[in-house]
C-alpha positions in Angstrom: -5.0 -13.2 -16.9 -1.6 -12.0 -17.2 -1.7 -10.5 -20.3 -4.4 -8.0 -19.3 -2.2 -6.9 -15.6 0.5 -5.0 -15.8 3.1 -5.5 -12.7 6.8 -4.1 -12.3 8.9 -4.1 -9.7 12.0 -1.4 -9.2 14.4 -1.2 -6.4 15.7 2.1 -7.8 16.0 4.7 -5.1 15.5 8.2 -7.3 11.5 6.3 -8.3 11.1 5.6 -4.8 12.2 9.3 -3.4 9.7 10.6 -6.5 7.1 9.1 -4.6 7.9 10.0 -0.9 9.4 6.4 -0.2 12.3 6.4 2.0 12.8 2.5 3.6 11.5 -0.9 2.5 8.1 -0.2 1.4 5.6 -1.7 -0.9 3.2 1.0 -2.9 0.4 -0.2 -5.1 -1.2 2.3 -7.6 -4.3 2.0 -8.6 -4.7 2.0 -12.7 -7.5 5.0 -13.1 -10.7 3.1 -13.9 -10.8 1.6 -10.7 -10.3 4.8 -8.9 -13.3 5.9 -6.5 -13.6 9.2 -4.5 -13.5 6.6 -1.0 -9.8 4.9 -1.5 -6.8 6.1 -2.1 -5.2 6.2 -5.4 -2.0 5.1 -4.4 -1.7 2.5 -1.3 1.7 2.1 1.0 2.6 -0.6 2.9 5.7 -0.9 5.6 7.2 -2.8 8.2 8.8 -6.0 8.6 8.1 -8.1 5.5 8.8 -12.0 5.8 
């Protein structure tokens, strides 16, 4: 299973402005064939994370 998801995770701060992310947040993009016209492409999640 893991050699057909790609993951990566960045704490760089120019990549997170580029995508409108200004505090701790977790984004998730969806690759393009799973789009659909009733979610979002891109998913944002903030808060407190424990």
């Amino acid at each position: 299973m893991r050699d057909s998801h790609r993951f990566a995770h960045t704490a760089n701060l120019s990549l997170g402005l580029k995508h409108g992310v200004e505090s701790e947040t977790v984004v998730l993009f969806r690759p393009p064939r799973l789009n659909s016209k009733f979610e979002d492409s891109v998913m944002m999640a903030w808060g407190k994370f424990t």
